[in-house]
C-alpha positions in Angstrom: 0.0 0.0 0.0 1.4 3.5 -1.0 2.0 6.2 1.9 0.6 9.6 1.4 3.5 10.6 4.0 5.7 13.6 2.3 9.3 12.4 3.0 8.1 9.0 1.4 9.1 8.8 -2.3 6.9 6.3 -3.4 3.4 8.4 -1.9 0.0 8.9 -3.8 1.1 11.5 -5.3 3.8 10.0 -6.9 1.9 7.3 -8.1 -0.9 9.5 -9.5 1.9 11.2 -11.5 2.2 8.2 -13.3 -1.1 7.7 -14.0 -1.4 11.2 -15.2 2.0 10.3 -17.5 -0.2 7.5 -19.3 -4.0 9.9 -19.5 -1.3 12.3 -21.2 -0.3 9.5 -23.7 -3.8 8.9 -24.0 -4.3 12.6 -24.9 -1.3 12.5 -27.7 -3.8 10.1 -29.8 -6.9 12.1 -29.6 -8.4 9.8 -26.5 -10.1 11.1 -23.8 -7.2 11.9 -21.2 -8.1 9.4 -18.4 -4.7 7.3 -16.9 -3.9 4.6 -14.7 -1.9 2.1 -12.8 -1.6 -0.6 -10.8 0.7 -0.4 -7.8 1.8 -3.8 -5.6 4.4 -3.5 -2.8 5.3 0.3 -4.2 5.7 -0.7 -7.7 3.7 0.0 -10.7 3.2 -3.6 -12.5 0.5 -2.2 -15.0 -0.4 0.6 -16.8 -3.4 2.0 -19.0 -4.7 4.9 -20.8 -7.9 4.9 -22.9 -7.9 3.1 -26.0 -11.6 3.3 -27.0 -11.0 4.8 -30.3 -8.0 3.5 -31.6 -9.7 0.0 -30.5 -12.9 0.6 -31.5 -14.2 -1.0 -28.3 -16.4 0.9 -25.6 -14.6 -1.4 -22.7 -11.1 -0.2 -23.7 -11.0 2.5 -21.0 -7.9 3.0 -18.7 -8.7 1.1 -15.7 -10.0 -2.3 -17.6 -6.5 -2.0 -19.7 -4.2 -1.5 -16.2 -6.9 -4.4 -14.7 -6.4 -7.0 -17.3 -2.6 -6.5 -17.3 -2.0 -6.5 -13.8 -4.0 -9.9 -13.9 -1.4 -11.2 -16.4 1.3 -10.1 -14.3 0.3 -12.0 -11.4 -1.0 -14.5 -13.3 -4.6 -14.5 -11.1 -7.4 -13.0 -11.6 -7.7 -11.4 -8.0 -6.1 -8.0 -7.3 -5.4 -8.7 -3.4 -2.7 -6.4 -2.4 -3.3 -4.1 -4.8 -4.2 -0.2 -5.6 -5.5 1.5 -8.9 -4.4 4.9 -9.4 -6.5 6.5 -11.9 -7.1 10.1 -12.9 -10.8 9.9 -13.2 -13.3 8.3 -11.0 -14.1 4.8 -12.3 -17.4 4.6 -14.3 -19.9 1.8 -13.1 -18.3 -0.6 -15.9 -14.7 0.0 -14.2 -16.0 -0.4 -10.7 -17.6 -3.6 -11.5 -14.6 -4.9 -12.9 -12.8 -3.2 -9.7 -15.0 -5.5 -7.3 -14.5 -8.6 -9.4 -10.8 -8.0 -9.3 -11.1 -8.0 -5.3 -8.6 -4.6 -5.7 -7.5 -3.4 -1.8 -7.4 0.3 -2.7 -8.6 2.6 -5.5 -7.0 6.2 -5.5 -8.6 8.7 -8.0 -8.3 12.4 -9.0 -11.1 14.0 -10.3 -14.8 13.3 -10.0 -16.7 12.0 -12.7 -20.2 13.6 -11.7 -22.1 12.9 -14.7 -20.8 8.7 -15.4 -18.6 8.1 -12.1 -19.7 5.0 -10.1 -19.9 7.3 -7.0 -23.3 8.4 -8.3 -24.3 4.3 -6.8 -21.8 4.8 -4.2 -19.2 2.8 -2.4 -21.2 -0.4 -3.1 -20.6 -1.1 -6.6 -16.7 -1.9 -4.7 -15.6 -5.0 -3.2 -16.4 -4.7 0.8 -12.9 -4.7 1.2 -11.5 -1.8 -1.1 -10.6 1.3 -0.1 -11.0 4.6 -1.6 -9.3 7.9 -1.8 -10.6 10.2 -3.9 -8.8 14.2 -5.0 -5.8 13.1 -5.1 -4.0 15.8 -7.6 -7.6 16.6 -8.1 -6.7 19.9 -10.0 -4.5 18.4 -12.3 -6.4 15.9 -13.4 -9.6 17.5 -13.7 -7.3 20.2 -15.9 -6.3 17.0 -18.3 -10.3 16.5 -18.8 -11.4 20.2 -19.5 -8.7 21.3 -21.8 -8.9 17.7 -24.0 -13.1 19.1 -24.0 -12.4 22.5 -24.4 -10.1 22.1 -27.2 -13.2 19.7 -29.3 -15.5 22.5 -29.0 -13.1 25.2 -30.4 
């Protein structure tokens, strides 16, 4: 589990960084900016950024690409011992897939008020999981309006 303490290296804020690294990548090919990773004993062993257009597929969104690979990783299909960093708050799809994945800890940014699985609450998780949520809230709710801005110009 990461530490949100300062003098740590490896913190929440460190990790989130990374995750904002891939919704950036995700930005260079015209996706919607949304990042994420998968940290086990303060090390990221997956990553994911949006792929739902260059895929063609509705499900290729950040935290179902960082889920899967993680999985393969381990080589089981249970996340114990596990946290998601992800810029956005899951969407109901994600979160399903989060409980099924039995994840210990999910650690967003920004809210996702219109589609985030908050709207259902807590209980779309596993009983288990915890949540932090505005971690570098400002930054990655920045990613999201300038990628929207800049499609309405």
């Amino acid at each position: 589990m990461a530490s949100t303490d300062k003098l740590n290296p490896f913190n929440d804020e460190y990790f989130m960084q990374q995750a904002i690294r891939e919704a950036k990548a995700a930005a260079m090919v015209d996706e919607v900016p949304v990042g994420a990773v998968v940290v086990a004993n303060n090390r990221v062993i997956a990553r994911g950024h949006n792929q739902t257009e260059q895929l063609g597929d509705v499900t290729a969104h950040a935290e179902m690409i960082a889920l899967t690979s993680a999985a393969n990783h381990l080589g089981s299909k249970f996340l114990v011992g596990c946290t998601l960093y992800v810029t956005l708050e899951p969407c109901a799809m994600c979160a399903g897939a989060l409980a099924w994945a039995q994840l210990d800890r999910l650690v967003y940014g920004a809210p996702d008020e219109k589609r985030g699985f908050m709207t259902f609450g807590k209980r779309m998780l596993h009983p288990k999981t915890t949540v932090e949520f505005g971690v570098m809230m400002e930054e990655c709710g920045e990613l999201m309006s300038t990628f929207f801005a800049a499609k309405r110009m």
